[in-house]
C-alpha positions as CSV (number, residue, x, y, z in Angstrom):
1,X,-123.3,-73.1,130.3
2,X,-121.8,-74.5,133.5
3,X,-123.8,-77.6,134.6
4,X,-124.8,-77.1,138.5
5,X,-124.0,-80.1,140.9
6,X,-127.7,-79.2,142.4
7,X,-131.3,-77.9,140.7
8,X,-133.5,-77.0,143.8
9,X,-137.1,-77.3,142.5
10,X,-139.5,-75.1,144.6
11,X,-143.0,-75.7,143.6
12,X,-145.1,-72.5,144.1
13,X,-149.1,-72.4,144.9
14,X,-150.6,-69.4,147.0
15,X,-147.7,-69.6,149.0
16,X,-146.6,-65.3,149.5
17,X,-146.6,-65.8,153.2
18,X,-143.9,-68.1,153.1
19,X,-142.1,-68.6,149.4
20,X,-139.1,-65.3,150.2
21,X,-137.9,-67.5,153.7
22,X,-138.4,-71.0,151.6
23,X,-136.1,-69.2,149.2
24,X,-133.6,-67.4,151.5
25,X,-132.7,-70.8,152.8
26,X,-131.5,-71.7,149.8
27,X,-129.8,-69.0,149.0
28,X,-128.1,-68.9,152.4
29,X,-126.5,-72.4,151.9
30,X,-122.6,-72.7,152.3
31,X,-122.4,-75.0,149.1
32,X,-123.4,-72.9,146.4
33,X,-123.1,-74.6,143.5
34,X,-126.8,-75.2,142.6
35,X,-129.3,-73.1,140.7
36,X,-133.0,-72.5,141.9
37,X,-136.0,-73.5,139.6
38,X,-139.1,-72.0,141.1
39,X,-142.8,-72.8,139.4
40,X,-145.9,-71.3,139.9
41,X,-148.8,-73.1,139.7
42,X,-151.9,-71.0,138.7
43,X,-151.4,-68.5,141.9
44,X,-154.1,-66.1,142.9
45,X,-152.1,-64.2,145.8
46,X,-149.2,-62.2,145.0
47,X,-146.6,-64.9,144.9
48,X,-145.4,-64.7,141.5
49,X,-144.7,-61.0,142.2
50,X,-142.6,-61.8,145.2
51,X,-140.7,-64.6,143.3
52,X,-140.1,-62.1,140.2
53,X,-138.6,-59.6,142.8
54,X,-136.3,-62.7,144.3
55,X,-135.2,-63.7,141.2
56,X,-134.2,-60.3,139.2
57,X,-131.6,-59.9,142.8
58,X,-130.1,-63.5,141.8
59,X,-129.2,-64.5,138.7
60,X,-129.0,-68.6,140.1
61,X,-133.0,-68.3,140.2
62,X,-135.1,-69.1,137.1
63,X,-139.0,-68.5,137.2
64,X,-141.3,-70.2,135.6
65,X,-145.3,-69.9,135.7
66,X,-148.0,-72.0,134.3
67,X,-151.6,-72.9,134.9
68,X,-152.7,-75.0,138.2
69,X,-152.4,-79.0,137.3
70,X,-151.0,-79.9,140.8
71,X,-147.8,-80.5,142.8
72,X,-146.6,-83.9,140.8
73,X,-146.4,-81.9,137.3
74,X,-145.7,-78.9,138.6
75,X,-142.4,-80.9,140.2
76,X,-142.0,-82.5,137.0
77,X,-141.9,-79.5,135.3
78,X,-139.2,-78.5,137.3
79,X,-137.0,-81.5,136.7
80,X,-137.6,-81.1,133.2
81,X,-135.8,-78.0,132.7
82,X,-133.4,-78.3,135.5
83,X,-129.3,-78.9,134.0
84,X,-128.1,-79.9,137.9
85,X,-126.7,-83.1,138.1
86,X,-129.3,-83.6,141.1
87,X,-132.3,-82.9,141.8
88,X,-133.4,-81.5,145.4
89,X,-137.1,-80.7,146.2
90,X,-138.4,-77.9,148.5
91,X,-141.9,-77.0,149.3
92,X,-142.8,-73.1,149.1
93,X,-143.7,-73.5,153.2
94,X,-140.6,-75.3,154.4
95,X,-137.4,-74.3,154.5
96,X,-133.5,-75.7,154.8
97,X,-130.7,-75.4,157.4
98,X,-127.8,-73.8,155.6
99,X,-125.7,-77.2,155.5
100,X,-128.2,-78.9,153.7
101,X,-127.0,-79.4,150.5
102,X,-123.3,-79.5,151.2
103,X,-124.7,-82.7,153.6
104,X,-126.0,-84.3,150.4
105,X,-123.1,-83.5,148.4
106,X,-120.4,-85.2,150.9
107,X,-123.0,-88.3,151.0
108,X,-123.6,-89.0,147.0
109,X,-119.6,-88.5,146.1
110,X,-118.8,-90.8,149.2
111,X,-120.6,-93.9,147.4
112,X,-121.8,-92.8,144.1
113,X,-124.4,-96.1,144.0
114,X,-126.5,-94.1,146.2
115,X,-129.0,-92.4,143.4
116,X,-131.3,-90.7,146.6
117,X,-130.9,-89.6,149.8
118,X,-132.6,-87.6,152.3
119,X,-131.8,-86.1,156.1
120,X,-133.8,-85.8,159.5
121,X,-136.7,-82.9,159.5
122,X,-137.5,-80.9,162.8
123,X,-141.3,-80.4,162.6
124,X,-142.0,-76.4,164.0
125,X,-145.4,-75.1,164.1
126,X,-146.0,-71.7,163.3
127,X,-146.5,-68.9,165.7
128,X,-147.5,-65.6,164.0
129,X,-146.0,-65.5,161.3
130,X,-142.7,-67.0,162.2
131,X,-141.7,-71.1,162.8
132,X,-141.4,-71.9,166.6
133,X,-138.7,-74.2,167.9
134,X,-138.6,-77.5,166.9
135,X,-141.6,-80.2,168.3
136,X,-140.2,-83.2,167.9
137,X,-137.4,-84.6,164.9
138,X,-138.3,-87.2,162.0
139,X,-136.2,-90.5,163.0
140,X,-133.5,-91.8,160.3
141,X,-133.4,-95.5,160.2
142,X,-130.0,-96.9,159.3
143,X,-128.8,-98.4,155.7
144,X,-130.7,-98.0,152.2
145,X,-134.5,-98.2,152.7
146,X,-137.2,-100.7,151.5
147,X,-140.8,-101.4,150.9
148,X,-141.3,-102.1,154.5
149,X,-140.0,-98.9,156.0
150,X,-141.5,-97.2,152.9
151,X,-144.7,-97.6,153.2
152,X,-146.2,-98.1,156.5
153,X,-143.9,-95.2,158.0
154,X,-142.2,-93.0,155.4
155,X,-139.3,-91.9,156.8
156,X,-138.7,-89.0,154.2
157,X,-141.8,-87.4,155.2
158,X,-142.1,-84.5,153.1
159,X,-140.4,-83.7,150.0
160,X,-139.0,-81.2,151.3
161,X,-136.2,-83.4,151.9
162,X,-135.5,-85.2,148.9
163,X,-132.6,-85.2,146.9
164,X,-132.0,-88.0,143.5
165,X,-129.6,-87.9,140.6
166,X,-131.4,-86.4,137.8
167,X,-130.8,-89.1,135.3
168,X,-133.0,-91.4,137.9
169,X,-135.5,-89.0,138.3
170,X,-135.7,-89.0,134.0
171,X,-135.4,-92.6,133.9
172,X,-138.4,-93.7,136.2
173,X,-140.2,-91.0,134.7
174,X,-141.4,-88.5,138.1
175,X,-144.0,-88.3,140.2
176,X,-147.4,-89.0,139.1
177,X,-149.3,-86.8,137.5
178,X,-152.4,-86.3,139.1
179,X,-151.5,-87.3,142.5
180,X,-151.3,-84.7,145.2
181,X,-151.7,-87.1,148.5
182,X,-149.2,-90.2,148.7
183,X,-147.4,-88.9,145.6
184,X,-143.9,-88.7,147.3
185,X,-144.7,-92.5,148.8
186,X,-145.8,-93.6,145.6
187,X,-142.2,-92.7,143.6
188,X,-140.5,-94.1,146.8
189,X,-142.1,-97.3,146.3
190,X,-141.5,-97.7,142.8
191,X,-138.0,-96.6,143.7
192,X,-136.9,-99.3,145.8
193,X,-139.1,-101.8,144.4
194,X,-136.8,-101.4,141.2
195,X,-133.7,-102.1,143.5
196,X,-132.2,-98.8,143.9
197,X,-130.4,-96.9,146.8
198,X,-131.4,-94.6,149.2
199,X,-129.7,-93.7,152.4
200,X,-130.3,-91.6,155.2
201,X,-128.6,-88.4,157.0
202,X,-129.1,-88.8,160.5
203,X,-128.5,-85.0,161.2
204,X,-131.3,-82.2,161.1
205,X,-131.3,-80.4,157.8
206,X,-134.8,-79.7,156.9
207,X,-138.1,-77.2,159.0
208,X,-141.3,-79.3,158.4
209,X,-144.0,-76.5,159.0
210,X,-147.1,-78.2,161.0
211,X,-150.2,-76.2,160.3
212,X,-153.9,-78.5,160.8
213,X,-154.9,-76.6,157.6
214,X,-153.7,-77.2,154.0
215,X,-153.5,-80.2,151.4
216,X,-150.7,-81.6,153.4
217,X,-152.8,-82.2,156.1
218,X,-156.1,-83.4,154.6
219,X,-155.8,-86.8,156.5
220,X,-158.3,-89.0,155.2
221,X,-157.4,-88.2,151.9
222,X,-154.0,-89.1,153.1
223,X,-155.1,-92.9,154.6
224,X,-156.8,-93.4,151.0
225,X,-154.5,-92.4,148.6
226,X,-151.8,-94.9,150.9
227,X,-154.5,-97.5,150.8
228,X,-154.5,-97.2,146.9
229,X,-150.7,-97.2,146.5
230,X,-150.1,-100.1,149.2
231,X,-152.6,-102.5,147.3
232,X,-149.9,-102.2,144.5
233,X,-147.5,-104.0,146.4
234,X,-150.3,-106.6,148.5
235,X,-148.2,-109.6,147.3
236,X,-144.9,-108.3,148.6
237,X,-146.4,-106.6,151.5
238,X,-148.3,-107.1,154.2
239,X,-151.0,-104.7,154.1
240,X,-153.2,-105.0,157.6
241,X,-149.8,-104.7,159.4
242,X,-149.0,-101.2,157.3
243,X,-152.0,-99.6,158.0
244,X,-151.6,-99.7,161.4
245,X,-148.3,-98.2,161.5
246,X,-150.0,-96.0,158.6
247,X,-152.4,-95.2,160.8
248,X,-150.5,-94.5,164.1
249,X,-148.1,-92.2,161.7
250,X,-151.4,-90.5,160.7
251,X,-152.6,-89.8,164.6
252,X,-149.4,-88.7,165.6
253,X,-149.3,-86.2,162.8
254,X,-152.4,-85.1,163.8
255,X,-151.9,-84.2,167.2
256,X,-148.1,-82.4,166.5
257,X,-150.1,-79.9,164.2
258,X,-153.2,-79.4,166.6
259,X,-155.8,-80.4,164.4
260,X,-158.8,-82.4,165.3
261,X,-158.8,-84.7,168.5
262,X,-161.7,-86.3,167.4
263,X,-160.0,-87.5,163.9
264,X,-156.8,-88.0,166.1
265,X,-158.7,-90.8,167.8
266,X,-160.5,-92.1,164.6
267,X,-157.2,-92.8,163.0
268,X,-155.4,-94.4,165.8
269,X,-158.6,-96.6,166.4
270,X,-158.6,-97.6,163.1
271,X,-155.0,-98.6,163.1
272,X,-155.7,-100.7,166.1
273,X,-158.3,-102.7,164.1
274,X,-156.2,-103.1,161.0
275,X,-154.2,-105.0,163.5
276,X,-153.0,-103.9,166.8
277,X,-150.1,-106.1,167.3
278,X,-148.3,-104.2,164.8
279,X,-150.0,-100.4,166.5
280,X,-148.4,-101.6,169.1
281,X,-144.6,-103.1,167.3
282,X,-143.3,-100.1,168.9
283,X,-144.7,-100.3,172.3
284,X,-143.9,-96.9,173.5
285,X,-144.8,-95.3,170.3
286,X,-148.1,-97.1,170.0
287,X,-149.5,-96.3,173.8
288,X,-148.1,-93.0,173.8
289,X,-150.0,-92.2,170.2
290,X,-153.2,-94.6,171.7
291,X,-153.0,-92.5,175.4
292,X,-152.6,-88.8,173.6
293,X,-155.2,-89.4,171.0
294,X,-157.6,-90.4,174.0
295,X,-156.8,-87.9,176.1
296,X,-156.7,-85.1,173.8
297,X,-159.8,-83.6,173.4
298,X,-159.9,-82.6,177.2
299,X,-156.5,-80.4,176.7
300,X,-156.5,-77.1,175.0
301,X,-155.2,-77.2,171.5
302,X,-151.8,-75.1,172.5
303,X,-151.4,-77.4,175.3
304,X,-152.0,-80.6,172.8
305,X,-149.6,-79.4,170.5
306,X,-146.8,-79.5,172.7
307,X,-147.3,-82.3,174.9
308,X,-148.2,-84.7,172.1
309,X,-145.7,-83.4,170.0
């Protein structure tokens, strides 16, 4: 059997309103050397029919179900029995531009030493039913990353907009298991604190859907599990200054999806006691995120949303 250049691992959990459009964008994309390897993960709505219906119209899809352990080994899972040569993650709620992995492609076989790589992300709230134009777009620093861009301020973001040479992925041995907040952080770490590559597309290739619901937004979960995983690297970085920027990255999420202004504020005043210098190393980001989170609570929600965005 024909190894694909790409295995696109969708993790699936309660996701019916949104897996056939995560789904569609792959299918939709111009290169279309890739096969899709979609998981359930102990679903109770009726995603695994929807997925079965998908995947008896195209034979690139293979579905597997399993019982609930979590996003990490249900990611792992994937990359186990994917054949691709690389492996590119997407979340049952986002989805892809149709360029996406064509992008990647022209990236990895321009400098083969790059063994990840990911793109910018335009962060869309949803508006019945359907994604709303873009927010506001991730930022894509220059060169290969490292533990200080890692960590404090993860420009990946989601998942969503991973990709990494399979053989990597074996080698350092996945995600976590168990770990469902900081778990894409957590491999990043590991993976440039081993010394390898990964570079950035500055060009918009993946919809981050911003809800104030879900696991992905379960902030103070969030701000411990990074607390946890930073502590691992305490003697190579410094940790007061990260959770700051942690923390500002935290508020700012807050306010694009329109969740609480009251938690908005608790996490930007807590990065301003971690140190505030380094709230603040981006002076317009640090007093716009300081002003809005403020300020919030006397807007409307809708209004919130966009002006903060």
């Amino acid at each position: 059997m024909k190894t694909p250049y790409f295995s696109v691992i969708v993790p699936v959990h309660n996701a019916e309103a949104t897996i056939g459009e995560a789904l569609q964008s792959v299918m939709a994309q111009t290169f279309e050397d890739f096969e899709i390897i979609a998981i359930d993960d102990g679903s109770t709505d009726e995603s695994v029919r929807k997925m079965l219906r998908i995947a008896g119209a195209n034979k690139r899809m293979r579905m597997f179900a399993k019982k609930q352990e979590g996003v990490s080994a249900t990611r792992n899972h994937g990359a186990r029995v994917a054949r691709g040569k690389y492996l590119a993650f997407l979340d049952a709620d986002d989805r892809w531009t149709a360029d996406k992995l064509a992008c990647h492609k022209k990236l990895h076989d321009e400098d083969p030493t790059i063994e990840a790589s990911y793109a910018q992300i335009a962060f869309r709230s949803e508006c019945n039913g359907e994604l709303a134009d873009p927010m506001t777009y991730s930022t894509v620093p220059q060169g290969a990353l490292d533990l200080q861009t890692v960590l404090p301020e993860n420009p990946v973001c989601t998942t969503s907009n991973f990709v990494i040479q399979r053989k990597t992925f074996t080698e350092m041995e996945g995600f976590k298991d168990g770990m469902n907040h900081a778990e894409d952080q957590e491999f990043l770490a590991r993976f440039v604190a081993e010394g390898r590559k990964i570079v950035g597309i500055d060009r918009w290739l993946v919809d981050y859907r911003m809800s104030p619901d879900g696991l992905s937004c379960n902030y103070e979960a969030m701000l411990r599990g990074w607390r946890s995983l930073a502590a691992q690297y305490a003697d190579r970085f410094d940790m007061r200054q990260g959770e700051a920027i942690y923390c500002r990255y935290l508020s700012r999420r807050i306010l694009r999806a329109g969740g609480s202004a009251k938690l908005a504020r608790q996490m930007a005043f807590d990065g301003m006691r971690a140190d505030w210098r380094a709230f603040f190393s981006d002076t317009r980001r640090g007093a716009l995120t300081l002003s809005a989170a403020i300020s919030s609570s006397l807007l409307p929600q809708r209004v919130r949303t966009s002006v903060f965005a």
